[in-house]
C-alpha positions in Angstrom: 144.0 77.2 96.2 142.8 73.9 95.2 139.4 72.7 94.8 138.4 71.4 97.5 139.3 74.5 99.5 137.1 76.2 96.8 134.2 73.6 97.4 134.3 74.2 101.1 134.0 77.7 100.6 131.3 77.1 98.5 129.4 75.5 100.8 130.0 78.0 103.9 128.8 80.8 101.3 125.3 78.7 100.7 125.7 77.9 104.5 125.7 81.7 105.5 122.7 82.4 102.8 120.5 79.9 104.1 121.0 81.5 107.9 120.3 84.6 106.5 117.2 83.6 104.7 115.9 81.4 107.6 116.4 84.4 110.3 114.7 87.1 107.8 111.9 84.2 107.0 111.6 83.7 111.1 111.1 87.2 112.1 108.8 87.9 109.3 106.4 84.6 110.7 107.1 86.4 114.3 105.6 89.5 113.1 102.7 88.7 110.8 99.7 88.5 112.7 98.1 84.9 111.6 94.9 86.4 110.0 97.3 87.4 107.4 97.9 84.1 106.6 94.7 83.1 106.2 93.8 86.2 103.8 96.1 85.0 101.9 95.0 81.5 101.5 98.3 79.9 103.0 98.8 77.5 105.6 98.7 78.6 109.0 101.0 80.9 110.7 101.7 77.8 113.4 102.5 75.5 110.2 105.2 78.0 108.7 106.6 79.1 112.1 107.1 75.3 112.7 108.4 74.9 109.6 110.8 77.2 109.4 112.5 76.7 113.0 112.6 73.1 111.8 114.6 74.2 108.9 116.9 76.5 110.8 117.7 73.2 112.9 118.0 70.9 110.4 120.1 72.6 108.2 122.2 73.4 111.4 122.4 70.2 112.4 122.5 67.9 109.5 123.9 70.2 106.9 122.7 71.5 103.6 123.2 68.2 101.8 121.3 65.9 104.1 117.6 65.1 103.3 116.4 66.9 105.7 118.7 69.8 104.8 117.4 69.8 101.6 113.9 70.1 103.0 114.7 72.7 104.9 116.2 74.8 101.8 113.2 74.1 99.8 110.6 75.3 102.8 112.9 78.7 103.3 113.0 79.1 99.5 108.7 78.6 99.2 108.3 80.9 102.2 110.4 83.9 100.7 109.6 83.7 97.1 105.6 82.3 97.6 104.4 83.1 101.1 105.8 86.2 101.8 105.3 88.3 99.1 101.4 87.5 99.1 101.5 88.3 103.0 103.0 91.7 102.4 100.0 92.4 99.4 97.5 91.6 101.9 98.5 93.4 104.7 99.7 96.8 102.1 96.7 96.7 99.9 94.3 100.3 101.0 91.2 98.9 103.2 87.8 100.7 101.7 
């Protein structure tokens, strides 16, 4: 195996991720109803559902390494880590 058979497979390992974290990101915007959003003093559920089929695209499209790629990474990565985690507080926390 040389290396750039091991940077390829590199890349179709990140490739496969991303996907992954897009489609979990995607259905999560689909099913969050957008008051949630709001609650949680995020942008709009119309701004991250735009966002992330935008980054499902152009990381399809133009790859991981392109600029809009990278974009696209960096919105999936906010929305996971940042977004959804304070979405899921709101809507579990006990309503007095």
């Amino acid at each position: 195996m040389n290396l750039l058979n091991i940077g390829s497979s590199i890349t179709g390992i990140l490739s496969l991720l991303l996907l992954v974290g897009n489609i979990i990101a995607l259905v999560h915007v689909i099913k969050t109803r957008p008051d949630a959003f709001v609650a949680a003093s995020k942008q709009s559920k119309k701004f991250w559902l735009w966002l992330i089929i935008g980054s499902l695209v152009a990381t399809q499209i133009f790859g991981l390494f392109s600029m809009l790629g990278i974009v696209g990474i960096i919105a999936v990565i906010v929305y996971l880590v940042d977004v959804k985690p304070a979405i899921n507080e709101i809507l579990r926390r006990p309503r007095y």
